[in-house]
C-alpha positions in Angstrom: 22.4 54.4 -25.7 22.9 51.2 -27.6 23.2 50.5 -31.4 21.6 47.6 -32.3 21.9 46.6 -36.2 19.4 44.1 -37.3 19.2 42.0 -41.0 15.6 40.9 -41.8 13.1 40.5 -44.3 10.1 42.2 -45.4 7.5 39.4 -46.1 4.8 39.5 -49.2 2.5 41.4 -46.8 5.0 44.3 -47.3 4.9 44.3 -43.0 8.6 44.0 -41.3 8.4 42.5 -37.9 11.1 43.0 -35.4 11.9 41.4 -32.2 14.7 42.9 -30.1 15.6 41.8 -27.1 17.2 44.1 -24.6 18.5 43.6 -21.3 16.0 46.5 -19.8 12.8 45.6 -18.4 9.9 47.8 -16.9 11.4 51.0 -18.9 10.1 53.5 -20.9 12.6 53.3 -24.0 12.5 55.7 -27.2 13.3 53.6 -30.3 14.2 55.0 -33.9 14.0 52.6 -36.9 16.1 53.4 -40.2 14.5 51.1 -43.0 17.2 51.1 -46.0 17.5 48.0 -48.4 20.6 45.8 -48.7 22.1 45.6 -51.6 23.1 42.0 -52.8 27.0 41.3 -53.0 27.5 40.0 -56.4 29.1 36.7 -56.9 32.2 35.9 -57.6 33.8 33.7 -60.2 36.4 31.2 -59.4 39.0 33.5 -61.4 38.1 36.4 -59.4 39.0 34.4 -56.3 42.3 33.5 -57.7 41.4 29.7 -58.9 42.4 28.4 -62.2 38.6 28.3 -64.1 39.2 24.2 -63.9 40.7 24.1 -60.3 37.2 22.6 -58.7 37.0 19.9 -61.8 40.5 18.6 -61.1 40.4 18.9 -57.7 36.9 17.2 -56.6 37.2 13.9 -55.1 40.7 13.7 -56.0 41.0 12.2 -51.9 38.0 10.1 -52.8 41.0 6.5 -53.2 42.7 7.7 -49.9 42.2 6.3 -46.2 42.3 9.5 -43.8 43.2 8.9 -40.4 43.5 11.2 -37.6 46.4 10.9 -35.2 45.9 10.4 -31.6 45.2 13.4 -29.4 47.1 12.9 -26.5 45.1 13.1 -23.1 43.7 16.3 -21.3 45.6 17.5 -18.1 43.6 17.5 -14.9 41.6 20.4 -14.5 41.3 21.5 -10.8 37.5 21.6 -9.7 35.1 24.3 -10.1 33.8 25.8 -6.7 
């Protein structure tokens, strides 16, 4: 048996279509189908994070004046080939 958990939406037609792809084919299969609605997470605040209530003011753009530049890599060691 294998649980398979699925998140979709009912469209304005009130008709919920599913498509589940399974690794069996040319099998008789019994399927059950629990319908229960998700209930939204509410949002957070910036407080409830833990950020000051003007942390995203001060902080947007404030690397806006500054040149970023990424460091060299370094090179990739030799792989041996695939067979």
């Amino acid at each position: 048996m294998q649980k398979i958990v699925l998140r979709t939406r009912v469209g304005k037609d009130g008709i919920l279509h599913l498509d589940v792809p399974v690794a069996l084919q040319d099998t008789d299969l019994e399927v059950t189908v629990t319908v229960q609605p998700v209930t939204p997470t509410p949002t957070k605040s910036p407080e409830e994070l833990g950020y000051s209530s003007d942390f995203f003011e001060r902080t947007f753009g404030c690397l806006s004046d500054e040149q970023l530049e990424r460091e060299p890599q370094g090179e990739l060691p030799e792989r041996e080939p695939l067979d």
